[in-house]
PATIZA-13450 format. One record per residue: residue number from 1; residue in three letters; chain; z, x negated, y of N, C-alpha, C in turn. Coordinates in pm, whole numbers, always signed. Layout:
// residues N
+-----+------+------+--------+--------+--------+--------+--------+--------+--------+--------+--------+
| pos | code | unit |    n.Z |    n.X |    n.Y |   ca.Z |   ca.X |   ca.Y |    c.Z |    c.X |    c.Y |
+-----+------+------+--------+--------+--------+--------+--------+--------+--------+--------+--------+
| NUM |  ALA |    A |      Z |      X |      Y |      Z |      X |      Y |      Z |      X |      Y |
...
+-----+------+------+--------+--------+--------+--------+--------+--------+--------+--------+--------+
***
This chain:
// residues 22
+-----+------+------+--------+--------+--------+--------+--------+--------+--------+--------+--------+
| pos | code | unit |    n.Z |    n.X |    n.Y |   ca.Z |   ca.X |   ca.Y |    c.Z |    c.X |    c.Y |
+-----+------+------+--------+--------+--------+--------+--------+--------+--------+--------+--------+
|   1 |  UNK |    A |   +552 |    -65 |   -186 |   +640 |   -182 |   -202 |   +556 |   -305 |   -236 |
|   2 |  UNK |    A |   +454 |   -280 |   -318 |   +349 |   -405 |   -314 |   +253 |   -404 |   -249 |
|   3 |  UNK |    A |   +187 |   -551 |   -263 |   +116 |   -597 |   -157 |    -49 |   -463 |   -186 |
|   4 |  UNK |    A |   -128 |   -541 |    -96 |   -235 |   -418 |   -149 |   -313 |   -383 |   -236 |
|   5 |  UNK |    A |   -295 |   -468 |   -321 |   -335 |   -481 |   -462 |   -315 |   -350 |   -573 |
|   6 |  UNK |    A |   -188 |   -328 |   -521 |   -109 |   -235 |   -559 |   -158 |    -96 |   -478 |
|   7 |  UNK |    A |   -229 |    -91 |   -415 |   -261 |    +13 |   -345 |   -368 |    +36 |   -355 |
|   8 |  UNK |    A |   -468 |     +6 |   -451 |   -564 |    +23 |   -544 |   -555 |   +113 |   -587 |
|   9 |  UNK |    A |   -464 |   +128 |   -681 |   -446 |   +192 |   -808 |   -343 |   +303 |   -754 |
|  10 |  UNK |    A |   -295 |   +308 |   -687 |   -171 |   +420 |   -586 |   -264 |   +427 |   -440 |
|  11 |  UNK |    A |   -342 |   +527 |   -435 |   -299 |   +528 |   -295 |   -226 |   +577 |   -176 |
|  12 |  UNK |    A |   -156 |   +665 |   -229 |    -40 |   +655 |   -110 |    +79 |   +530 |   -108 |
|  13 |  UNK |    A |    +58 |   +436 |   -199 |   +124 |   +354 |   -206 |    +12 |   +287 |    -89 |
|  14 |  UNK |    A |   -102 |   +266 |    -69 |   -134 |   +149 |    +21 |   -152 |   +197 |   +160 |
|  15 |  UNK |    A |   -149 |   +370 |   +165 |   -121 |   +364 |   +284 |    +60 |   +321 |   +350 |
|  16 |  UNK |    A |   +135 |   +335 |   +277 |   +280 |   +323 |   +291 |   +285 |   +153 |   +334 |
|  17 |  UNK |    A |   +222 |    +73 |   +239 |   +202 |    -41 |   +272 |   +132 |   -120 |   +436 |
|  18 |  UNK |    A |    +68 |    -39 |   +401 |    -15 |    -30 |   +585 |    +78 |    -33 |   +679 |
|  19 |  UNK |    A |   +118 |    +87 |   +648 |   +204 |   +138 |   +750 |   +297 |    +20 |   +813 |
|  20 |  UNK |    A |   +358 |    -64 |   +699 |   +447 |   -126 |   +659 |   +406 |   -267 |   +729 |
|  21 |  UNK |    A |   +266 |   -305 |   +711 |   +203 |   -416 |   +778 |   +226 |   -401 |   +932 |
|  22 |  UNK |    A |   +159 |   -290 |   +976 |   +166 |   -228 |  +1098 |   +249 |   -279 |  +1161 |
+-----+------+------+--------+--------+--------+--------+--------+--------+--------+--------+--------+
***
């Protein structure tokens, strides 16, 4: 849900984000 900053510290949060860019 956050930007990729947030996907630092989570990473299945920054691949979700990716995805999301994608």
């Amino acid at each position: 849900m956050f930007p990729i900053p947030s996907g630092n510290l989570i990473p299945a949060g920054k691949v979700r984000c990716s995805n999301r860019l994608k």
